[in-house]
LUMLUMDREN-2810 file (N, C-alpha, C; in Angstrom, 1 decimal):
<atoms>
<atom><aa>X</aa><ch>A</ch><at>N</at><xx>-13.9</xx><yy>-7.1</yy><zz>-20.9</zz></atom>
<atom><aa>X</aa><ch>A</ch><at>CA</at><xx>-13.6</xx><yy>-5.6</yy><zz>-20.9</zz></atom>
<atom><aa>X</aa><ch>A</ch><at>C</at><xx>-14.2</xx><yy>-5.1</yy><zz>-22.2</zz></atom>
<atom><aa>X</aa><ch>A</ch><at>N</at><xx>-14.6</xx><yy>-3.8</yy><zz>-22.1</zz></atom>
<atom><aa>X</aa><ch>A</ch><at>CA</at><xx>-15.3</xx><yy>-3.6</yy><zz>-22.9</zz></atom>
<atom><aa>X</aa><ch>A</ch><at>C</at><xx>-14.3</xx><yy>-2.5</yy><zz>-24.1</zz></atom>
<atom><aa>X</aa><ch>A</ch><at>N</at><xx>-13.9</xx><yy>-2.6</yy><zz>-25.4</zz></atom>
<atom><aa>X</aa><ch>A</ch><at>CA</at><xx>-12.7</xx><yy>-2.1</yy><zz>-25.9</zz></atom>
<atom><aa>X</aa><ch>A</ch><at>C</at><xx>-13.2</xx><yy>-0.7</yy><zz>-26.5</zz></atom>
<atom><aa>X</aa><ch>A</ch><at>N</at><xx>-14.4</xx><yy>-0.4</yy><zz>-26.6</zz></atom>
<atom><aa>X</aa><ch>A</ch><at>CA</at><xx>-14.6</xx><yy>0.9</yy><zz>-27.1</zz></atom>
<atom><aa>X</aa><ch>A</ch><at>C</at><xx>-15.0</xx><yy>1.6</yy><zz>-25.5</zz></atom>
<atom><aa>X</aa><ch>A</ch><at>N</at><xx>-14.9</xx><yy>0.8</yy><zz>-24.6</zz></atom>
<atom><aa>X</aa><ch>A</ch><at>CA</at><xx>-14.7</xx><yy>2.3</yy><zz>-23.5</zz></atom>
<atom><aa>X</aa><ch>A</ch><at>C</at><xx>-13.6</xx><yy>2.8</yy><zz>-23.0</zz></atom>
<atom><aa>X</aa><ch>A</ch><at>N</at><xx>-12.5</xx><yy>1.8</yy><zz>-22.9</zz></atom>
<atom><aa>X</aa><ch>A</ch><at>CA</at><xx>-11.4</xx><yy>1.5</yy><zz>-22.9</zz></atom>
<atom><aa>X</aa><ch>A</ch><at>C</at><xx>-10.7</xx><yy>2.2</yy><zz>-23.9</zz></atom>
<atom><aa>X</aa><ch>A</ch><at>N</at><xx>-11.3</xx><yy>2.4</yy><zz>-24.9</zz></atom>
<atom><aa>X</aa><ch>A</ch><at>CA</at><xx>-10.8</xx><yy>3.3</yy><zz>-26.4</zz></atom>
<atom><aa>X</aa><ch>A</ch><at>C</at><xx>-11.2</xx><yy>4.8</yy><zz>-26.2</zz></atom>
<atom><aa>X</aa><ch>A</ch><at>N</at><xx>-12.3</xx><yy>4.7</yy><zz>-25.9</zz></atom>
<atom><aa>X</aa><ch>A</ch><at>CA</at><xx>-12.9</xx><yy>6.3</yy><zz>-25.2</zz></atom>
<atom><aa>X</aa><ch>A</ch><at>C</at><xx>-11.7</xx><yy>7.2</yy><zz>-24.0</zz></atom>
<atom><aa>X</aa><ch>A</ch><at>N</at><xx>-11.5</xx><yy>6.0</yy><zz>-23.3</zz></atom>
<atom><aa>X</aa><ch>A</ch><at>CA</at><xx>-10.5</xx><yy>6.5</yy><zz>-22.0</zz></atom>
<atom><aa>X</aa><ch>A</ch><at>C</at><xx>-9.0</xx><yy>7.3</yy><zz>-22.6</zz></atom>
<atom><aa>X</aa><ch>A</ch><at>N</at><xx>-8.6</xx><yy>6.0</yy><zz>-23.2</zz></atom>
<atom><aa>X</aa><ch>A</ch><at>CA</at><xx>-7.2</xx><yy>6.3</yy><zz>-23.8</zz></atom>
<atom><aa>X</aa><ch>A</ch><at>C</at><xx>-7.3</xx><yy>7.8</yy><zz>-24.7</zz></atom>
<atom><aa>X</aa><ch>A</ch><at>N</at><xx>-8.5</xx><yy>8.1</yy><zz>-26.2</zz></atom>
<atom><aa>X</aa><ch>A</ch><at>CA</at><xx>-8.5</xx><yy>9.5</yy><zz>-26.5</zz></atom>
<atom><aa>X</aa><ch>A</ch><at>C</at><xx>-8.8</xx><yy>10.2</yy><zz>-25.6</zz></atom>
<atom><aa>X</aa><ch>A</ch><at>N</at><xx>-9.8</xx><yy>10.1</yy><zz>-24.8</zz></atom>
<atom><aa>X</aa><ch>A</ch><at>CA</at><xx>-9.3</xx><yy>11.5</yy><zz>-23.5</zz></atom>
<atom><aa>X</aa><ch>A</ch><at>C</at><xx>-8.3</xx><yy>12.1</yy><zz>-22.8</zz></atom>
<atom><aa>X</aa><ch>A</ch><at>N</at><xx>-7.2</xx><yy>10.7</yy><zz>-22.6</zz></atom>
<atom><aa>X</aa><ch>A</ch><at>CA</at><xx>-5.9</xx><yy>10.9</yy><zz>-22.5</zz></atom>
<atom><aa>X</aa><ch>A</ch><at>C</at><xx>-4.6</xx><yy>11.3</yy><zz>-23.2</zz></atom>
<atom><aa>X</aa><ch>A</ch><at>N</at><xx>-4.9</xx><yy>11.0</yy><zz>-24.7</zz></atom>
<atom><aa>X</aa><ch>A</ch><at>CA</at><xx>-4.3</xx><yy>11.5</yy><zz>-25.3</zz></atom>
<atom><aa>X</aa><ch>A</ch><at>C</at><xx>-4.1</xx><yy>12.7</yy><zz>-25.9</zz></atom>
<atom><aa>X</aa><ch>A</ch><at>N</at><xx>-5.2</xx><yy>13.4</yy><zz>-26.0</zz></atom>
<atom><aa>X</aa><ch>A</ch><at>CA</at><xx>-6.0</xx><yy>14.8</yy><zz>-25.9</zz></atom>
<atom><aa>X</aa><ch>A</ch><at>C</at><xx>-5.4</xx><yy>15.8</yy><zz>-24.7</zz></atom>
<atom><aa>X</aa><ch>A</ch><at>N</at><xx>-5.1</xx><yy>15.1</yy><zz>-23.7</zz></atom>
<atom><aa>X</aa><ch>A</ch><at>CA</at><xx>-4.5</xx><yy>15.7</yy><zz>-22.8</zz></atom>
<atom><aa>X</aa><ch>A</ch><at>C</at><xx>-3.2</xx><yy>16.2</yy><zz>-22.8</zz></atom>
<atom><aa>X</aa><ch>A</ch><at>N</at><xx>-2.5</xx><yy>15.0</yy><zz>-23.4</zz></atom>
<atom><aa>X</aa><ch>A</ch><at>CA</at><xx>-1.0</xx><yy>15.0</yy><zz>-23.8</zz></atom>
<atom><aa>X</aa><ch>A</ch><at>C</at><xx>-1.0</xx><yy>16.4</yy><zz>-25.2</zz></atom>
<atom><aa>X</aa><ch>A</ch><at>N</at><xx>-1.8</xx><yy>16.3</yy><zz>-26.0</zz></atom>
<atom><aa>X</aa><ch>A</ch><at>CA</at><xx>-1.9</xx><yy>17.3</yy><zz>-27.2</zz></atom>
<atom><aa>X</aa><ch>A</ch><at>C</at><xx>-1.9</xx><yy>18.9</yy><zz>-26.9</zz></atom>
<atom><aa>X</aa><ch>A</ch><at>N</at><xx>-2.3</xx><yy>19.2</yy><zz>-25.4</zz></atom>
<atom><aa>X</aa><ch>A</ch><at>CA</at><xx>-2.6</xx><yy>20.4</yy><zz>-25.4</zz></atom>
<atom><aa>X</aa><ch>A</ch><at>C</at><xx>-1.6</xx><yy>21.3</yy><zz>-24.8</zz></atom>
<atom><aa>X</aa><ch>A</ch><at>N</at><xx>-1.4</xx><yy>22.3</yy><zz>-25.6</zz></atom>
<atom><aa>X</aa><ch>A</ch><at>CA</at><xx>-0.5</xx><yy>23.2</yy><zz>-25.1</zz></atom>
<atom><aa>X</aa><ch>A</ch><at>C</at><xx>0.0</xx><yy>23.8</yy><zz>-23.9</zz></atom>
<atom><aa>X</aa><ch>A</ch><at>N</at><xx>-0.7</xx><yy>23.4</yy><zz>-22.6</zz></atom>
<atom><aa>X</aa><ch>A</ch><at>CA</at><xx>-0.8</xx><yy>23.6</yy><zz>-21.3</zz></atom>
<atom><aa>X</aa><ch>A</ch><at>C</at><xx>0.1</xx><yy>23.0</yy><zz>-20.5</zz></atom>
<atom><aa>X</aa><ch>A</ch><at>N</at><xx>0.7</xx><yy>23.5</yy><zz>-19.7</zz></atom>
<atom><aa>X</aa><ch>A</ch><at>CA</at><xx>1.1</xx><yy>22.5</yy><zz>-18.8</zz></atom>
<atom><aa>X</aa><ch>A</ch><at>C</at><xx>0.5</xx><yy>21.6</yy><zz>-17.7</zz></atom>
<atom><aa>X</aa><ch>A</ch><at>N</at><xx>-0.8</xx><yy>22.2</yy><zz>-17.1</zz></atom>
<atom><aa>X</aa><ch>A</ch><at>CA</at><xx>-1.1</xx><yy>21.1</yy><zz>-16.8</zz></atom>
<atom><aa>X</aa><ch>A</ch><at>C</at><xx>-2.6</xx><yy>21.1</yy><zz>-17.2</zz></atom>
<atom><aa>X</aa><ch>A</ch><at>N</at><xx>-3.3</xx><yy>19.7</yy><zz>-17.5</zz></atom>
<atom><aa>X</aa><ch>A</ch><at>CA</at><xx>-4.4</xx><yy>19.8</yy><zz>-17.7</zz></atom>
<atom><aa>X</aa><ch>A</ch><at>C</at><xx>-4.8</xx><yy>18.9</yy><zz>-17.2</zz></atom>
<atom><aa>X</aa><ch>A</ch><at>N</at><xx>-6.2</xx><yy>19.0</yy><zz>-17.4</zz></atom>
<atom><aa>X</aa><ch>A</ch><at>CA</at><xx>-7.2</xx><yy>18.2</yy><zz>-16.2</zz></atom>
<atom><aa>X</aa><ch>A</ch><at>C</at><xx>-8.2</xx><yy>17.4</yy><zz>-16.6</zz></atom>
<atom><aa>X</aa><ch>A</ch><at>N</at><xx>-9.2</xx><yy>15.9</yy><zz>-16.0</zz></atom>
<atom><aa>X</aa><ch>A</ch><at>CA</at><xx>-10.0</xx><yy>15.7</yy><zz>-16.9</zz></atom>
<atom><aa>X</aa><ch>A</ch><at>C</at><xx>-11.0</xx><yy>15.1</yy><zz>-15.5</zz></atom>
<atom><aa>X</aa><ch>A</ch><at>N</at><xx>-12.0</xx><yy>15.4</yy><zz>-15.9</zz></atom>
<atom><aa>X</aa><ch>A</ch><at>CA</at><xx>-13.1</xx><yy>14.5</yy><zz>-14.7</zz></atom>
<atom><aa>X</aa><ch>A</ch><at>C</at><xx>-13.4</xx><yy>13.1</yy><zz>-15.2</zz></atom>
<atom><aa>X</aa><ch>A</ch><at>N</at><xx>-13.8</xx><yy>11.8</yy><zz>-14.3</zz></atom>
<atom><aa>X</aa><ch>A</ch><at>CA</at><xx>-14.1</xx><yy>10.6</yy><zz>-15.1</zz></atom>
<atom><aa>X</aa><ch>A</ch><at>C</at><xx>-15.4</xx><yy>10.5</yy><zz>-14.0</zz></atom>
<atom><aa>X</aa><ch>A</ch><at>N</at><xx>-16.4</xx><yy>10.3</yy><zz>-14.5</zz></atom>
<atom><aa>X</aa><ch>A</ch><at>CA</at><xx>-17.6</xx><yy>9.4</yy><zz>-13.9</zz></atom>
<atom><aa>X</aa><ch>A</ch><at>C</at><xx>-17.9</xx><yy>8.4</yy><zz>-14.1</zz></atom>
<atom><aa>X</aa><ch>A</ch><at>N</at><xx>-19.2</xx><yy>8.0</yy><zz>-13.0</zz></atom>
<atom><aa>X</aa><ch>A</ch><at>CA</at><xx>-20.0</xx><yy>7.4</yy><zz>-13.5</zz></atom>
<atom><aa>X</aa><ch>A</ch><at>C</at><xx>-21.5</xx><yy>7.5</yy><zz>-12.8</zz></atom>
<atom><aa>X</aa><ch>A</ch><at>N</at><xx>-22.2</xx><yy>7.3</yy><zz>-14.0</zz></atom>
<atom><aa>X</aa><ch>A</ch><at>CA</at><xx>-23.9</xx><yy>7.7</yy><zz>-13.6</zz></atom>
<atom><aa>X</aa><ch>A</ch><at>C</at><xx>-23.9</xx><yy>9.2</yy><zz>-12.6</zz></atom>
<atom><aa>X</aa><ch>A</ch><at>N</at><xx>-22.9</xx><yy>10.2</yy><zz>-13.4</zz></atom>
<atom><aa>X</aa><ch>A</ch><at>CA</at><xx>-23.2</xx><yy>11.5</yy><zz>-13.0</zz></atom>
<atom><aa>X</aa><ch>A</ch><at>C</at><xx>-22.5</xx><yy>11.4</yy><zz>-11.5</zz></atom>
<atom><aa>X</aa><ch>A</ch><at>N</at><xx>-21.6</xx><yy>10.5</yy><zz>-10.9</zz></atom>
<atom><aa>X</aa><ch>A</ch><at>CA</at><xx>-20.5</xx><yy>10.7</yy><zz>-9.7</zz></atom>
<atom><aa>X</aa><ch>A</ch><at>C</at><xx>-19.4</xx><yy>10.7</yy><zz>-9.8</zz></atom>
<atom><aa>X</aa><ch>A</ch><at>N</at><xx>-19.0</xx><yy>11.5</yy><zz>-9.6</zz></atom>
<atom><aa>X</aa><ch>A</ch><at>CA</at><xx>-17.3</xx><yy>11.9</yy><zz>-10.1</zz></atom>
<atom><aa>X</aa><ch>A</ch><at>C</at><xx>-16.6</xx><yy>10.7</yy><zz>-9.2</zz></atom>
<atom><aa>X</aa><ch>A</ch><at>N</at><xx>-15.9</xx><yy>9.7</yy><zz>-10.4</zz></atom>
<atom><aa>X</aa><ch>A</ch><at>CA</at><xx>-14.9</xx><yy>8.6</yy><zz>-9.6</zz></atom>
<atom><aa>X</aa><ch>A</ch><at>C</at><xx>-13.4</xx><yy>9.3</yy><zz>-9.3</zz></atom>
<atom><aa>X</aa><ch>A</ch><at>N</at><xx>-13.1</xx><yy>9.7</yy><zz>-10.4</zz></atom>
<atom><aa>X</aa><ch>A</ch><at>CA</at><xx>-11.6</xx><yy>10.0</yy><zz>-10.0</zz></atom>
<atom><aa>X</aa><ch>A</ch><at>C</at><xx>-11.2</xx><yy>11.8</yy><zz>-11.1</zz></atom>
<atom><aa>X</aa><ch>A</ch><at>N</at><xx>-10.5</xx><yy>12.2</yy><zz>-10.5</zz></atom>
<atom><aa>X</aa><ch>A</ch><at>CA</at><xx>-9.8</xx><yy>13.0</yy><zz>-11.5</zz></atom>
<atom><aa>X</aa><ch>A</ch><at>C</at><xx>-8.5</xx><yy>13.0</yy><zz>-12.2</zz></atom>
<atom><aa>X</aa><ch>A</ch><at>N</at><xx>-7.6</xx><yy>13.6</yy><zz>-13.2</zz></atom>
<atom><aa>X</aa><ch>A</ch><at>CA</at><xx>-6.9</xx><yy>13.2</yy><zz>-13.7</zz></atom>
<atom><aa>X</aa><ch>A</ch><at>C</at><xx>-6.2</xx><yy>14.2</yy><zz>-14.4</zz></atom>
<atom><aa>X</aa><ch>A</ch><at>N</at><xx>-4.6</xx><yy>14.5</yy><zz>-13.9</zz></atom>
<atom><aa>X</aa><ch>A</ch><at>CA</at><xx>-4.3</xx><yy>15.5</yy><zz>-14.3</zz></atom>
<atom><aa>X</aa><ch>A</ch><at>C</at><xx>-2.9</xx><yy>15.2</yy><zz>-15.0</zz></atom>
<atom><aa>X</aa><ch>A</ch><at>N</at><xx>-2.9</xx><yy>15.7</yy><zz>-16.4</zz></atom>
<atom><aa>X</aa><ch>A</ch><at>CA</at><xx>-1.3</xx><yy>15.6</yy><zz>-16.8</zz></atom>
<atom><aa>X</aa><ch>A</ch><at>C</at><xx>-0.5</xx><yy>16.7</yy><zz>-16.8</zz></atom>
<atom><aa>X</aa><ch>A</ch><at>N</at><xx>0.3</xx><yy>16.8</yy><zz>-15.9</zz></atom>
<atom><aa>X</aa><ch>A</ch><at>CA</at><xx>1.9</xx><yy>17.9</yy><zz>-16.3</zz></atom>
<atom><aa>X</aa><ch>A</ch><at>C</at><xx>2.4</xx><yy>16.8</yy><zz>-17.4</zz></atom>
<atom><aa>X</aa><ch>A</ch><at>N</at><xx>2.9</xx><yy>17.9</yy><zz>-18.3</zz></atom>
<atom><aa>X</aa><ch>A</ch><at>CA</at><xx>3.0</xx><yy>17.8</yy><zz>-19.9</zz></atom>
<atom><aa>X</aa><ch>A</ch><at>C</at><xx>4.9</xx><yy>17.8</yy><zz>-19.4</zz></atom>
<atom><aa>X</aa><ch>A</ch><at>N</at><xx>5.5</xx><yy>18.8</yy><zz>-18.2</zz></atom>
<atom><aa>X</aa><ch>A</ch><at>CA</at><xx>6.8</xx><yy>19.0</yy><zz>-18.2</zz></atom>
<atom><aa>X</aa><ch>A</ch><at>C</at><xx>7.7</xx><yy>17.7</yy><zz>-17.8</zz></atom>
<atom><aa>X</aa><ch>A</ch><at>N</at><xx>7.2</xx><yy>16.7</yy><zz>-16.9</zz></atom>
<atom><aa>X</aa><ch>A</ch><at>CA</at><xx>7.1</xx><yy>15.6</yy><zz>-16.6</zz></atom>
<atom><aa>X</aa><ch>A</ch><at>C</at><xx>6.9</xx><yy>14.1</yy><zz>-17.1</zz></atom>
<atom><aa>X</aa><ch>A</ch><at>N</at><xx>5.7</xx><yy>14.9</yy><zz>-18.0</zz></atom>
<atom><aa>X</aa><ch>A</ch><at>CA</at><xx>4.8</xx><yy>13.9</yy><zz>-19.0</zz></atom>
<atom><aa>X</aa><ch>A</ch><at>C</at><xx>4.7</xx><yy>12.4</yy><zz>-18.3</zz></atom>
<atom><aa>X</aa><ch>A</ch><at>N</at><xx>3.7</xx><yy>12.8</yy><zz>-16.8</zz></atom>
<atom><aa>X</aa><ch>A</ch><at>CA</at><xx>3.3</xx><yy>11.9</yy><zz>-16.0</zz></atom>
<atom><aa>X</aa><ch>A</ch><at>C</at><xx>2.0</xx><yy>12.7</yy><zz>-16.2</zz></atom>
<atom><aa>X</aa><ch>A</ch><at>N</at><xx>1.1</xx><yy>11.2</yy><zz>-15.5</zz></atom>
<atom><aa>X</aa><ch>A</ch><at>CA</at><xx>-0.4</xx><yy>11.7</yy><zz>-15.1</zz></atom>
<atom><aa>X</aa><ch>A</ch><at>C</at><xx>-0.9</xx><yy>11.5</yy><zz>-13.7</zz></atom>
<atom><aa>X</aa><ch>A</ch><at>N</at><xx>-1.3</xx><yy>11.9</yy><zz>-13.0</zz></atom>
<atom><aa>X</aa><ch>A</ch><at>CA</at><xx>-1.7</xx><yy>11.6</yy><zz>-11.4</zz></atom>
<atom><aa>X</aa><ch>A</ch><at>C</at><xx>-3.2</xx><yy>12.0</yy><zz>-11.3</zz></atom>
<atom><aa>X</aa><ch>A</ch><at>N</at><xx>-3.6</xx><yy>10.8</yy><zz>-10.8</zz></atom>
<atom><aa>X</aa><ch>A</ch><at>CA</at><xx>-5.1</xx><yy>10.3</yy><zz>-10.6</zz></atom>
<atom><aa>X</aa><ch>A</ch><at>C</at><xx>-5.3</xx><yy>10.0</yy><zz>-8.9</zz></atom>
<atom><aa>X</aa><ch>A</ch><at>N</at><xx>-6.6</xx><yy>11.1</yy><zz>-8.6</zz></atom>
<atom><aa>X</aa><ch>A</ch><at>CA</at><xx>-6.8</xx><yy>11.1</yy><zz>-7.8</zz></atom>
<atom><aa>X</aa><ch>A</ch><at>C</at><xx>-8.1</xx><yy>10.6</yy><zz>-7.4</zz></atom>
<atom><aa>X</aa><ch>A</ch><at>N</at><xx>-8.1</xx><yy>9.1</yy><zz>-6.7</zz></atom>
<atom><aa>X</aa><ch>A</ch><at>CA</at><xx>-9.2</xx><yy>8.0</yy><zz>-6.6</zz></atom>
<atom><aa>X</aa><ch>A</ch><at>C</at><xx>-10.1</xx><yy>8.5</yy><zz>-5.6</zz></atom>
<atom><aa>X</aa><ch>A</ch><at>N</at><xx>-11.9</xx><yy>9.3</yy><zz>-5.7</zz></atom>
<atom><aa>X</aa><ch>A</ch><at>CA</at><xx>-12.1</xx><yy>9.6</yy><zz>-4.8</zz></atom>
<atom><aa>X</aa><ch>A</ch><at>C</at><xx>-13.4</xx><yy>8.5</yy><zz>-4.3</zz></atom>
<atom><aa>X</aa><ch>A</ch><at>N</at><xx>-13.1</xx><yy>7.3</yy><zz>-4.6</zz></atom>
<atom><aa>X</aa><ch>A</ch><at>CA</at><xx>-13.6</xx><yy>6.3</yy><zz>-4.2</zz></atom>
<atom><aa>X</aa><ch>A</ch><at>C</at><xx>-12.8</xx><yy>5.3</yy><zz>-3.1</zz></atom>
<atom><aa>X</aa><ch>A</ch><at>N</at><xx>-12.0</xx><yy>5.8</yy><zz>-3.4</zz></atom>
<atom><aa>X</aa><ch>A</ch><at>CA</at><xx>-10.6</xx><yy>5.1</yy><zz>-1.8</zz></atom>
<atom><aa>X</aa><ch>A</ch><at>C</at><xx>-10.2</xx><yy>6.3</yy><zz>-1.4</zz></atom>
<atom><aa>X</aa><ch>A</ch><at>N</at><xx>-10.0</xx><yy>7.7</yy><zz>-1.7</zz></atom>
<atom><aa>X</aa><ch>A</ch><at>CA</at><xx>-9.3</xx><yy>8.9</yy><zz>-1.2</zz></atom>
<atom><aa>X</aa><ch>A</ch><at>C</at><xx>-7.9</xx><yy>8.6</yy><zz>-1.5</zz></atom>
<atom><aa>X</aa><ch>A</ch><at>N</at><xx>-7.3</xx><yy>8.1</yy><zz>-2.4</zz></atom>
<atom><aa>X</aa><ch>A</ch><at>CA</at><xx>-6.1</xx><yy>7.3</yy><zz>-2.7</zz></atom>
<atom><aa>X</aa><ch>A</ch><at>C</at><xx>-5.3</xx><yy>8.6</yy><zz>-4.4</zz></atom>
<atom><aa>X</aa><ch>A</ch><at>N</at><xx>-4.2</xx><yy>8.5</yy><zz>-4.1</zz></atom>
<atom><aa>X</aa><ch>A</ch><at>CA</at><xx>-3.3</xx><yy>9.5</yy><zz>-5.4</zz></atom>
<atom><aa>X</aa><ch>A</ch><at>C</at><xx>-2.9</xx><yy>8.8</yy><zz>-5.6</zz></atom>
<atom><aa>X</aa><ch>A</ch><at>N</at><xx>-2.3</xx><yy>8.5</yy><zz>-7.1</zz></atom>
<atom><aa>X</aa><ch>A</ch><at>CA</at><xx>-1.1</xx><yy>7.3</yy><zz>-7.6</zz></atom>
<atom><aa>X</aa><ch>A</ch><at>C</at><xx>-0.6</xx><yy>8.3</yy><zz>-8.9</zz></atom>
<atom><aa>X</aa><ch>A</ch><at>N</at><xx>0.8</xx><yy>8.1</yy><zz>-9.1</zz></atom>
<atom><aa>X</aa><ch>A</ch><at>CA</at><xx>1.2</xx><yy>8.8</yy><zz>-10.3</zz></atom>
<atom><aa>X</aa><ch>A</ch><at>C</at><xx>1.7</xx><yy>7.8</yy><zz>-11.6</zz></atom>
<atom><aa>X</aa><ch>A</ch><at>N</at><xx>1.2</xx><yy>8.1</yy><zz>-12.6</zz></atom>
<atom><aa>X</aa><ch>A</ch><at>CA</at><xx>1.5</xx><yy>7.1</yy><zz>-13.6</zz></atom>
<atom><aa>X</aa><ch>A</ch><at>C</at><xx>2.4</xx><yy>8.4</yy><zz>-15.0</zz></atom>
<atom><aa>X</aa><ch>A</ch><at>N</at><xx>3.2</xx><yy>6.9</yy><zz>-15.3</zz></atom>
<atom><aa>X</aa><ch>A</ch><at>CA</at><xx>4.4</xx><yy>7.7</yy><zz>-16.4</zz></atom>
<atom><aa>X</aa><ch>A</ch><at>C</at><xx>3.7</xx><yy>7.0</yy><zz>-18.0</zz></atom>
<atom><aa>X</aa><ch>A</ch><at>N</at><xx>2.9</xx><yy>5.7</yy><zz>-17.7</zz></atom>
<atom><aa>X</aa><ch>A</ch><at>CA</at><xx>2.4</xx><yy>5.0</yy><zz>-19.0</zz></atom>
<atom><aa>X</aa><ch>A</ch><at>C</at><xx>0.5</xx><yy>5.4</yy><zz>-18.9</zz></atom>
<atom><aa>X</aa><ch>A</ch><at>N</at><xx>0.4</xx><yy>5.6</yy><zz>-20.3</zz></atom>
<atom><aa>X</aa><ch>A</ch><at>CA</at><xx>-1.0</xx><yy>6.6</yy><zz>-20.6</zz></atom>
<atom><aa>X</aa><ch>A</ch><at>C</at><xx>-2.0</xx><yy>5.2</yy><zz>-20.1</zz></atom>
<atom><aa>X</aa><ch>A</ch><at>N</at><xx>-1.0</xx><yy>3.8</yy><zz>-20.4</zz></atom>
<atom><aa>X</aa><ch>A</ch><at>CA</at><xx>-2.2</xx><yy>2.4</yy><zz>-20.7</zz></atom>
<atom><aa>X</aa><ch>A</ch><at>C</at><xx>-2.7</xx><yy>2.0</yy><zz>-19.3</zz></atom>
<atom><aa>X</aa><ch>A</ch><at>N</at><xx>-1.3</xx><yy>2.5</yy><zz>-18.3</zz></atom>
<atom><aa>X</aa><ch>A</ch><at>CA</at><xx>-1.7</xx><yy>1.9</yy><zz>-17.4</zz></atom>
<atom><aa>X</aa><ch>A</ch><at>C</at><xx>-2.8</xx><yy>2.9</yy><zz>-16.3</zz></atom>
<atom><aa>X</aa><ch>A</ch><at>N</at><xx>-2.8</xx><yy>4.1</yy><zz>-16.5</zz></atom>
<atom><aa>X</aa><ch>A</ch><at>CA</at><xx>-3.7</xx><yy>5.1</yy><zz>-16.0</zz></atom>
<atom><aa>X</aa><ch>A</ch><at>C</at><xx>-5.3</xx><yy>4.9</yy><zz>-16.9</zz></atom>
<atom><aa>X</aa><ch>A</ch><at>N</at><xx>-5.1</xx><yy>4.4</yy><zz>-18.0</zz></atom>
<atom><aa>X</aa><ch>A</ch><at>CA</at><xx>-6.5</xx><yy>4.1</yy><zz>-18.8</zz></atom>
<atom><aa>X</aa><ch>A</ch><at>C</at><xx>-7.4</xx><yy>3.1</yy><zz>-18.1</zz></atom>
<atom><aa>X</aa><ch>A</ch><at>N</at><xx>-6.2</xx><yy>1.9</yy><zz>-17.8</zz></atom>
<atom><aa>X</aa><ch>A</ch><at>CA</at><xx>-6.7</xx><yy>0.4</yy><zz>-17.0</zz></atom>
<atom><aa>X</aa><ch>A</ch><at>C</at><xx>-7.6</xx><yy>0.9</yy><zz>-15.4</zz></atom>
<atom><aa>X</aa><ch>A</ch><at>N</at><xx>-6.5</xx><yy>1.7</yy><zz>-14.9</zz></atom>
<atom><aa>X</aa><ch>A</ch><at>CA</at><xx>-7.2</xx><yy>2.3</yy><zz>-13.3</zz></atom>
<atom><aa>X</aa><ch>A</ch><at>C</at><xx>-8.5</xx><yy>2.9</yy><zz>-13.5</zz></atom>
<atom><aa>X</aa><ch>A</ch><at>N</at><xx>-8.8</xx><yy>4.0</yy><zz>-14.2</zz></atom>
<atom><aa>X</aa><ch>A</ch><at>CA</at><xx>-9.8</xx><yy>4.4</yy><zz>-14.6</zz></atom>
<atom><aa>X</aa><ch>A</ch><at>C</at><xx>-10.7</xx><yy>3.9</yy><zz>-14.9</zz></atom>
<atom><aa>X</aa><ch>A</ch><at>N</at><xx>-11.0</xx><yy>3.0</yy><zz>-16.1</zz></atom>
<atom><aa>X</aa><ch>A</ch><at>CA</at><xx>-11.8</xx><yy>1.8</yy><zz>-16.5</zz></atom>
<atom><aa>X</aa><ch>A</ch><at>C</at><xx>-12.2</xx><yy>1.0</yy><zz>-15.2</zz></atom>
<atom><aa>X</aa><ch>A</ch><at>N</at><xx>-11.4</xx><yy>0.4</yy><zz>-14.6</zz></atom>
<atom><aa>X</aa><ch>A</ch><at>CA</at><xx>-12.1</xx><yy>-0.3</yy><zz>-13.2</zz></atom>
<atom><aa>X</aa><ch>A</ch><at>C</at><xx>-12.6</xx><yy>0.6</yy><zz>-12.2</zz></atom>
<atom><aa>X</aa><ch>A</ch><at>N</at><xx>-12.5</xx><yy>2.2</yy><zz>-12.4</zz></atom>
<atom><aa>X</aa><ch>A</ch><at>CA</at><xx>-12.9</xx><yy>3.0</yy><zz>-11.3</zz></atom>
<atom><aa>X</aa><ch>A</ch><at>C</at><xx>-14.4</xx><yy>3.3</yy><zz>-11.6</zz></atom>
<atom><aa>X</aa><ch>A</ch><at>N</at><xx>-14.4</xx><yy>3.1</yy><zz>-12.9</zz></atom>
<atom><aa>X</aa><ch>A</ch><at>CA</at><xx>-15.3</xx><yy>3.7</yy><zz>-13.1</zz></atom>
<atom><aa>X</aa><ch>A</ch><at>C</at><xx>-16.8</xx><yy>2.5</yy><zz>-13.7</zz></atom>
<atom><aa>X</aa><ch>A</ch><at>N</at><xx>-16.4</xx><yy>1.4</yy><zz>-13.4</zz></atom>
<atom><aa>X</aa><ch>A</ch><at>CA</at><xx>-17.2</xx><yy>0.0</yy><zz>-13.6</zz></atom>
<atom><aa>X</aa><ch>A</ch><at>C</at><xx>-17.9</xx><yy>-0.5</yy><zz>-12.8</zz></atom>
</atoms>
């Protein structure tokens, strides 16, 4: 696993958490194909990732374990 992409993932996520919004949004690629999107409600302070490589939602309450999905979505 590669730790500085994995490191890249996590600040995007964290960044997310920082913003004054309630909900915010993030696109993840790869080679210019959107794998999944990624949205945090801040009221909740969950994130829900929407896999459009399986057509698949999952909701996550830990930032590490939405970092981990991503990272394989996007490999």
């Amino acid at each position: 696993m590669e730790a500085s992409q994995l490191k890249a993932i996590i600040s995007r996520l964290e960044a997310m958490t920082a913003e004054d919004s309630t909900i915010e949004v993030r696109r993840f690629e790869k080679e210019g194909e959107e794998r999944c999107i990624v949205k945090y409600d801040k009221e909740s302070d969950t994130f829900e990732l929407d896999d459009h490589t399986e057509n698949e939602n999952f909701q996550f309450d830990d930032i590490d374990l939405v970092a981990m999905e991503i990272y394989d979505l996007i490999q």
